[in-house]
N, C-alpha and C positions, 0 to 999 in steps of 0.2 A: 658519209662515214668518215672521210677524210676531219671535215669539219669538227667533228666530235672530239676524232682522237688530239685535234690540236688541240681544241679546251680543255682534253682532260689533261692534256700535258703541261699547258700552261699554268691549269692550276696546279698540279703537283710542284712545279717549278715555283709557284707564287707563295705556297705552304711551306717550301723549305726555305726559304728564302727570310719568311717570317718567324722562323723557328720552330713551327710545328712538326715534331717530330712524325715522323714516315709510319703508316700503318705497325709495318714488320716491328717497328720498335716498341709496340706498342701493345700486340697484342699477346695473350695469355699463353702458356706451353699447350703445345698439342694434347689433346685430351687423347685418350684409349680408346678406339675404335674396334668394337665384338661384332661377329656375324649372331644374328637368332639362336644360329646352332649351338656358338660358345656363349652365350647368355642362358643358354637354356642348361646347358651342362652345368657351368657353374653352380646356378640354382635347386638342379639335380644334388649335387655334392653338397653345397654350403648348407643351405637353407634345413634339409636333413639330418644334419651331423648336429645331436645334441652335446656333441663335447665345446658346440665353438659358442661363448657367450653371441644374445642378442641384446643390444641396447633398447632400452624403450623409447629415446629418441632419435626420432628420424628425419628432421626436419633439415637435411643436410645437403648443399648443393655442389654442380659439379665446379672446381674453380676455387670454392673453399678450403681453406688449412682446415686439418683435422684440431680438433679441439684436445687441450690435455688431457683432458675426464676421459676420453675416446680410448679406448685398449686396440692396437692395430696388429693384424696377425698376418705369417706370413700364409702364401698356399702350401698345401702337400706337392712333393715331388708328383707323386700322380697328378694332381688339377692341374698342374704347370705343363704336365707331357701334354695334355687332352686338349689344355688352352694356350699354347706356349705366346701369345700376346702379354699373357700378364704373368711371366717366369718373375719379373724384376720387379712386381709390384706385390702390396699387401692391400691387404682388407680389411673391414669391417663389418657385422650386421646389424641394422636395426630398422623396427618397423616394418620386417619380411622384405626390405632391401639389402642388395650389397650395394657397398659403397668401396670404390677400388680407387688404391692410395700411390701416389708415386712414392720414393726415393725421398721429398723433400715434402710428405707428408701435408700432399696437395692431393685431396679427391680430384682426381679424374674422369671416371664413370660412376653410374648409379643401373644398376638393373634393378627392375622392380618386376 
């Protein structure tokens, strides 16, 4: 094990070295992480509500910018008490998905 940890160290060490930047620097914002339960709520509320448009395209993934054409809504004070993971984020529906949007209008989650 010893052996391991020293190649892995050396390459980390050999990767900066060459200017490969470090994982951390690299990788995407943390996506939204929902239990079943607040997946399931949500879909209970959204999915129901014929006041909230659905888009007919759904072809949308998590890590993606929301598109212009895209109408992004926030939640009601009540979905945000039930689910308070996504108080600060907005949404979208389409194709009987939600699609749950950060701040910088980056999909994060997709419940289906």
């Amino acid at each position: 094990m010893s052996r391991a940890l020293s190649r892995l160290v050396a390459a980390a060490l050999l990767a900066l070295a060459c200017g490969v930047p470090a994982y951390s620097q690299t990788a995407p914002s943390a996506e939204i992480k929902l239990t079943m339960e607040q997946s399931h709520v949500l879909k209970e509320f959204l999915l129901s509500d014929a006041s909230i448009p659905k888009a007919a395209k759904a072809d949308f993934a998590v890590g993606q910018k929301v598109p212009a054409e895209v109408t992004v809504r926030s939640f009601s004070e009540e979905v945000g008490n039930k689910v308070p993971a996504i108080k600060a984020h907005r949404f979208f529906i389409g194709g009987g998905k939600i699609f749950i949007v950060s701040k910088e209008d980056m999909i994060e989650a997709v419940i289906e």
